[in-house]
C-alpha positions in Angstrom: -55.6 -31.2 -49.6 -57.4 -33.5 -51.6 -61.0 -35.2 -51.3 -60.2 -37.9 -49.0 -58.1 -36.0 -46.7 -54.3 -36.8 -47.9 -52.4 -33.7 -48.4 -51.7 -33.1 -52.1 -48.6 -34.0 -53.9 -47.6 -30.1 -53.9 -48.0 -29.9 -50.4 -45.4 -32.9 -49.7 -43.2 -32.1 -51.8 -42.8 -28.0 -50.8 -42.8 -29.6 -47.0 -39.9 -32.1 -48.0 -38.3 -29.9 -49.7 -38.4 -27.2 -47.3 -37.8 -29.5 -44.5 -34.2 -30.9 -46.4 -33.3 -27.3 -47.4 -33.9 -26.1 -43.2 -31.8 -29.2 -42.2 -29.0 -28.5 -44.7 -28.7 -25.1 -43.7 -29.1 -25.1 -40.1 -25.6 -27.9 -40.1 -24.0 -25.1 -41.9 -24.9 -22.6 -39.8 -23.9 -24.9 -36.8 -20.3 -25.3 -38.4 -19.9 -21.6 -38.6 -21.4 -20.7 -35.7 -18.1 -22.7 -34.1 -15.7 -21.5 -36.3 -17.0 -17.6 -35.1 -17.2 -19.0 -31.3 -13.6 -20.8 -31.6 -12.4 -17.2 -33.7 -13.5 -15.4 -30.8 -11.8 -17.3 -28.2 -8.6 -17.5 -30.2 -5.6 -16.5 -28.1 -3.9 -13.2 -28.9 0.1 -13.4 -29.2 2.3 -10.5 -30.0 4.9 -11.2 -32.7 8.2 -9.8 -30.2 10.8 -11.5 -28.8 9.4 -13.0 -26.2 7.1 -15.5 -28.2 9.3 -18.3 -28.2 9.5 -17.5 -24.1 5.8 -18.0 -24.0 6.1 -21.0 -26.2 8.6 -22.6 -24.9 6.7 -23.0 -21.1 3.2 -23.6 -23.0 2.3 -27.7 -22.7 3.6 -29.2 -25.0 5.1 -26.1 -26.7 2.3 -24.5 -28.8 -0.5 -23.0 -28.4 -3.4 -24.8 -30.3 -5.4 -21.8 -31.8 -3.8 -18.2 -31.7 -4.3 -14.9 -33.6 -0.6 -13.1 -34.7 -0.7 -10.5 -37.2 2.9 -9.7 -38.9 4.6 -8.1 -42.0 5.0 -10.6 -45.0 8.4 -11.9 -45.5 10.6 -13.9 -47.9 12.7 -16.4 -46.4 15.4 -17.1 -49.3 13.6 -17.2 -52.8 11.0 -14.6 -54.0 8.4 -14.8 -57.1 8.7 -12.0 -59.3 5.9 -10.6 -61.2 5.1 -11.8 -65.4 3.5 -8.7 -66.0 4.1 -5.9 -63.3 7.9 -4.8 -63.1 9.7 -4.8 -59.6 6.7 -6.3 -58.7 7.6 -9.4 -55.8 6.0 -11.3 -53.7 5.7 -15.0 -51.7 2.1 -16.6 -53.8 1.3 -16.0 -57.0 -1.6 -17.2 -58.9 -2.0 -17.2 -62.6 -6.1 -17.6 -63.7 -7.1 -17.8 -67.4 -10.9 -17.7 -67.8 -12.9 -18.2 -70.5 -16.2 -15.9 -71.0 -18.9 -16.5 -73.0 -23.1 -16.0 -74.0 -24.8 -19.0 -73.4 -28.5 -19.4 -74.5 -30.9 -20.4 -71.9 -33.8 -22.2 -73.5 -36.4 -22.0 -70.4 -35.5 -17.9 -70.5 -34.7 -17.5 -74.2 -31.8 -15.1 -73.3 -28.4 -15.0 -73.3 -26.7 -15.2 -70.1 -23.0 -14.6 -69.2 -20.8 -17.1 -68.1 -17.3 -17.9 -67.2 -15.3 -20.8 -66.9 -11.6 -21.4 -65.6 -9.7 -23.2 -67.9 -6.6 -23.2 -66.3 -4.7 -22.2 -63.1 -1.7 -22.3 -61.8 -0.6 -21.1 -58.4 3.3 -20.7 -57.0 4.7 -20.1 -53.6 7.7 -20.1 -51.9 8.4 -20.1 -47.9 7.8 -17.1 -46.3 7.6 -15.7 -42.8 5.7 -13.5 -40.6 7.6 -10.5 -38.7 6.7 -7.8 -36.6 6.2 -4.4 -38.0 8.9 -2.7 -36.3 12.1 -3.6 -38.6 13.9 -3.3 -35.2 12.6 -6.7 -33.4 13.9 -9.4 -34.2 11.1 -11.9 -34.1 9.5 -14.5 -37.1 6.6 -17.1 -37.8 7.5 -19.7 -40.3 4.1 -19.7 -42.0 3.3 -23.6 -43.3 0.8 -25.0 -45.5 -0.7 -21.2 -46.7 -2.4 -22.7 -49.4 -4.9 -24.6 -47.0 -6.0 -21.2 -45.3 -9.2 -19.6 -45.9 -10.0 -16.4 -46.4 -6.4 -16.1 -48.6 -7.2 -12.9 -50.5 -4.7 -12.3 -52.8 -4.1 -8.6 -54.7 -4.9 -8.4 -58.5 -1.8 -7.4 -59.7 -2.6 -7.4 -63.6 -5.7 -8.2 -65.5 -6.1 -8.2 -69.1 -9.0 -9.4 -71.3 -8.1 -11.0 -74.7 -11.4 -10.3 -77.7 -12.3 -13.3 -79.4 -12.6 -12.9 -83.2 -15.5 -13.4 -84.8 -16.2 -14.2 -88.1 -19.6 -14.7 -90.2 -19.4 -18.4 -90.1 -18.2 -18.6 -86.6 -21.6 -16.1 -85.5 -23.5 -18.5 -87.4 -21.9 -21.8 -85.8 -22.5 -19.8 -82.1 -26.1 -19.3 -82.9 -26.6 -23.2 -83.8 -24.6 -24.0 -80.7 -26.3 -22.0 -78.4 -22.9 -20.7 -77.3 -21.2 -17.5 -78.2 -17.4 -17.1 -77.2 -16.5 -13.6 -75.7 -12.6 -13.7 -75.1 -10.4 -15.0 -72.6 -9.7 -13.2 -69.2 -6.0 -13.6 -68.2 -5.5 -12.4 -64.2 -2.5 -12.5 -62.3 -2.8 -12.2 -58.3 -0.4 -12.6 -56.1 0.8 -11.8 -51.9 3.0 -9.2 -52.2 6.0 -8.8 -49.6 5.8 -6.2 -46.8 2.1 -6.9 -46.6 0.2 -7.0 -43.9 -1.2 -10.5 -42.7 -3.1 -11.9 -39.8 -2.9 -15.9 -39.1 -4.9 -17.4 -37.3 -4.0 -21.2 -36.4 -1.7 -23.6 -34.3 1.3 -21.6 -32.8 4.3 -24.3 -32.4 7.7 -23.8 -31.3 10.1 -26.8 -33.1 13.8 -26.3 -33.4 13.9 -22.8 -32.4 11.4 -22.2 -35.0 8.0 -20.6 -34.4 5.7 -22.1 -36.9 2.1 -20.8 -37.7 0.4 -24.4 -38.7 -3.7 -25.7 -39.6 -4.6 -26.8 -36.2 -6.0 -29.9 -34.9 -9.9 -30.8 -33.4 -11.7 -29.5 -36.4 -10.7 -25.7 -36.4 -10.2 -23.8 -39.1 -6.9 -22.3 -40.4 -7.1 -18.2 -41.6 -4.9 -16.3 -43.5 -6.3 -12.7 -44.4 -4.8 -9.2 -45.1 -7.5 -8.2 -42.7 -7.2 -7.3 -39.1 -8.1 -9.7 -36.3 -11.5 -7.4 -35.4 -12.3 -6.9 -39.6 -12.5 -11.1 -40.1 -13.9 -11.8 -37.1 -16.4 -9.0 -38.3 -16.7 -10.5 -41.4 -17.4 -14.0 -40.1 -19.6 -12.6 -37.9 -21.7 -10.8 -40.6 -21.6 -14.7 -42.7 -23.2 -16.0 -40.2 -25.9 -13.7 -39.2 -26.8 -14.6 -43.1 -26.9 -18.4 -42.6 -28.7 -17.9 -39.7 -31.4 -15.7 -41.7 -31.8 -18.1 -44.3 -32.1 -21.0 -41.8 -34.9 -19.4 -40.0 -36.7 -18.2 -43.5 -36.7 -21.8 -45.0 -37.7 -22.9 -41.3 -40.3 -21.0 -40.9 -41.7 -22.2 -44.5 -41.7 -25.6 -43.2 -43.5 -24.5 -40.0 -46.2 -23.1 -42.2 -46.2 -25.8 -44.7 -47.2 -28.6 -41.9 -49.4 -25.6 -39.9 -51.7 -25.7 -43.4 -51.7 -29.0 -44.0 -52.6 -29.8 -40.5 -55.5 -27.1 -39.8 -56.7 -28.1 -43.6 -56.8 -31.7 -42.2 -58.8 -30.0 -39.6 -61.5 -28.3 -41.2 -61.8 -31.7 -43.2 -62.7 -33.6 -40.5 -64.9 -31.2 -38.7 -66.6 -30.6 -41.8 -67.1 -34.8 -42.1 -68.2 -34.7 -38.6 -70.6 -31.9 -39.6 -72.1 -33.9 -42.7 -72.4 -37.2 -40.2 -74.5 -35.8 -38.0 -76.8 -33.9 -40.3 -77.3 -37.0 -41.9 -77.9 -39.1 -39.0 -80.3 -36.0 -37.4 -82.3 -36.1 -41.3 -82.7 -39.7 -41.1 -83.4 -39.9 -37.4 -86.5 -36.8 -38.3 -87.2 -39.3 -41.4 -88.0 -42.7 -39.2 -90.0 -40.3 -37.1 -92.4 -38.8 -39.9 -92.4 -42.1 -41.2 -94.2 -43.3 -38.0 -96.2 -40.5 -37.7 -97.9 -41.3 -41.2 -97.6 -45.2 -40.7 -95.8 -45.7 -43.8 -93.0 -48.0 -44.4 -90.2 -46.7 -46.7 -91.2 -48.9 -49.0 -94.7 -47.5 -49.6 -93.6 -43.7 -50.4 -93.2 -42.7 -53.9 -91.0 -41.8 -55.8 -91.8 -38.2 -56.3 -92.9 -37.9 -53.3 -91.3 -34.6 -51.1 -87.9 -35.9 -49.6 -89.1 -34.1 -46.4 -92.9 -33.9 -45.7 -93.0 -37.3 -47.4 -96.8 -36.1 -48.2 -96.9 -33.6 -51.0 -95.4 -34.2 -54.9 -92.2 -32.5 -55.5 -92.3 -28.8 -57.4 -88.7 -27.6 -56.7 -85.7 -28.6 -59.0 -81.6 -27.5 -58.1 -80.2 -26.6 -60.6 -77.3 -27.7 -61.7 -77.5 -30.8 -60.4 -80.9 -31.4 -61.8 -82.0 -32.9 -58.4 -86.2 -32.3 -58.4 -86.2 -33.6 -54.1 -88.7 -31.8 -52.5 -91.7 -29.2 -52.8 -91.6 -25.2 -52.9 -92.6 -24.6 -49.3 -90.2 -26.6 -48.1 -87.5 -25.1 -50.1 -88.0 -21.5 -48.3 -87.0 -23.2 -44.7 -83.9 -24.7 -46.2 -80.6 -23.1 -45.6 -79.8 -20.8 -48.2 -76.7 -18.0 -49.3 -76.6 -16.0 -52.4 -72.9 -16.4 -52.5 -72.6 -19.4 -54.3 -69.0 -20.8 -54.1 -67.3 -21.8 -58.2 -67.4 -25.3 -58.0 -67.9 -25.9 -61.8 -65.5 -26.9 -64.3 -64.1 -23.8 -66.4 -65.5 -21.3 -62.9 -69.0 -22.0 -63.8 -71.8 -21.4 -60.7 -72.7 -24.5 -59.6 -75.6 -25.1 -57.0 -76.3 -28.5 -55.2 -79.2 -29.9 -53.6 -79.9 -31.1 -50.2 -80.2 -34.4 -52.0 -76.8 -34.0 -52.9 -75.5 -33.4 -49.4 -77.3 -36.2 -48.2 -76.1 -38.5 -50.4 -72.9 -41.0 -49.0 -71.3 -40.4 -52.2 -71.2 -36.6 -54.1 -69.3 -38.0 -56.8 -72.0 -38.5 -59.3 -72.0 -34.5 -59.5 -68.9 -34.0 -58.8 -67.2 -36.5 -60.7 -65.2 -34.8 -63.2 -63.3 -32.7 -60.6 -63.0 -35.3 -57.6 -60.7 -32.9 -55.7 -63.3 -30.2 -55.4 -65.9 -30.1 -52.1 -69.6 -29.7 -52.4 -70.6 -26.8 -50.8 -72.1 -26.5 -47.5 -76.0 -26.2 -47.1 -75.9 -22.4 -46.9 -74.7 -22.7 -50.3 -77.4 -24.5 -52.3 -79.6 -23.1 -54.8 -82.7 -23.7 -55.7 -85.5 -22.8 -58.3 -89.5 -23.2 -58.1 -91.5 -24.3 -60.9 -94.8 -25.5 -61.6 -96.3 -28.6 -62.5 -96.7 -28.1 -66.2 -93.0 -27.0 -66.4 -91.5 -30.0 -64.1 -90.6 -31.7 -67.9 -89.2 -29.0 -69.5 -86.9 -27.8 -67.1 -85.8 -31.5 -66.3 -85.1 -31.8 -69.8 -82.4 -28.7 -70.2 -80.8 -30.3 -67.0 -80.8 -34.1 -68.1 -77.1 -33.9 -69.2 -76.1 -32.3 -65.4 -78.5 -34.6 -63.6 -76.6 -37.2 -61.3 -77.3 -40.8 -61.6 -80.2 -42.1 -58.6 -81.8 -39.9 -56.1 
């Protein structure tokens, strides 16, 4: 919070950023809080002969979101494996990833880091039928590529060195970029696997088809169980939901701080108003009670008896305001506060506090409060020393008193 009450760049730009961050991942965690609640109430079918029954009297012949879980089929053509013999399946996807040390400059290490170069991913039509060989049942799966949660199986992974010679190490180094090798994987969705699907069940032709469905759902294909992904989505979303309430609750505290520090502000201000209204309010009435215009009092006469000469400088404000008895009754605290440049003690006088403007003293750090009246300090000297110590705090003294 600075001097004039405005919260500090800092403080707006954590609360901003804090506030963008809560709002980005609360819509996330809205979107997957439906996907878990639609999951949930997806409809269970049993892959068996009497699906198409069940389909064929539902409106409209599907069923817009249901959960089947089936073996993994070819329907004509099947992808062998490149690396793996008598190794087949329905998806295969071929990854080639380049690894390398790359040299952070903020850190001043190297960090790993990997990058796809290039991937290529095949698939032929496949269908979904019931674990017993003996029913005769299937589920034309469409559009598998557009499922989430597609976990294929690794079926071969190789890593291929880089060579390295002395001018190459030295070319890395100036680069800030030192090749590893080249990761080759091959992954793929083997047949007689196990798959759940969990989408829009539609009957067309005869044909049972397991489609992305409509009204913003989402489409699942997993070798897990129904209960494992819903378990798994469940689990996903208990960590957006943490993270939503951790940057939340950073916001909360951000504004909470900048409002009670607004607070204290302005209680302090109303603090300093009426001390000085009660000290000038006390001043008319000495004033009267000696007859004396303002005019007619001296300069270096006490700032409160207005009778006696002053004898007490502050140091280090070099303020020299009123006499040594009067100094005992003022309000006064050991613990002096650091309000000095570099963590140097600094004490103020009551001048200083009564002043409309503390920046003559405080100019060089404008961001920094004078300290309350308990927190002034004071020193007593004697007449033949008033020059001397003024003097060795000329440079600190502020400008009119």
């Amino acid at each position: 919070m600075e001097a004039n009450g405005r919260p500090s760049t800092t403080q707006i730009v954590m609360l901003a950023t804090s506030s963008a961050l809560t709002a980005i991942l609360y819509t996330i965690y809205r979107k997957k809080s439906n996907h878990v609640v639609r999951l949930r109430e997806a409809k269970k079918m049993t892959l068996n002969s009497d699906l198409k029954t069940i389909l064929n009297e539902a409106p409209g012949k599907c069923v817009p979101y249901a959960v089947i879980e089936g073996v993994v089929r070819s329907v004509k053509e099947t992808l062998n494996s490149q690396f793996v013999d008598n190794c087949k399946g329905v998806i295969e996807r071929l990854t080639l990833k380049e690894k390398k040390m790359v040299w952070n400059r903020t850190t001043h290490l190297w960090n790993d880091c990997e990058k796809v170069i290039h991937q290529r991913t095949n698939t032929v039509a496949f269908d979904l039928t019931p674990h017993d060989d003996t029913v005769s049942a299937t589920v034309r799966v469409v559009r598998p590529l557009d499922a989430a949660e597609l976990d294929l199986e690794t079926t071969y992974e190789n890593f291929h060195p880089s060579t390295q010679s002395l001018t190459n190490v030295i070319g890395h180094f100036i680069s800030g970029e030192r090749p590893q090798g080249i990761k080759e994987t091959e992954e793929m969705l083997r047949l007689g696997a196990s798959m759940t699907g969990v989408g829009e069940l539609v009957l067309e032709n005869n044909l049972v088809r397991l489609q992305p469905p409509k009204q913003g759902m989402r489409y699942f294909l997993s070798r897990l169980d129904f209960n494992e992904l819903l378990n798994k989505q469940e689990r996903q979303l208990r960590l957006w939901r943490v993270l939503t309430a951790l940057f939340g609750l950073a916001a909360c505290a951000t504004l909470f701080y900048m409002l009670w520090r607004h607070y204290v502000l302005r209680r302090d201000r109303r603090k300093e108003r009426s001390l000085l209204d009660e000290f000038r309010k006390w001043k008319n009435r000495r004033l009267q009670e000696l007859n004396l215009a303002e005019e007619e009092i001296s300069p270096n006469t006490c700032t409160i008896c207005l009778s006696n000469e002053r004898s007490c400088v502050f140091l280090e404000c070099g303020h020299l305001s009123i006499i040594a008895v009067m100094s005992e009754v003022l309000p006064y605290d050991d613990n002096i506060t650091h309000y000095g440049d570099n963590g140097d003690e600094e004490e103020i006088s009551l001048t200083c506090r009564l002043q409309n403007n503390t920046n003559n003293f405080f100019g060089s750090t404008p961001n920094k409060r004078p300290p309350k009246l308990g927190q002034i300090g004071r020193i007593v000297i004697e007449d033949d020393q008033i020059d001397e110590v003024l003097n060795n705090t000329a440079e600190k003294s502020s400008a009119g008193v």
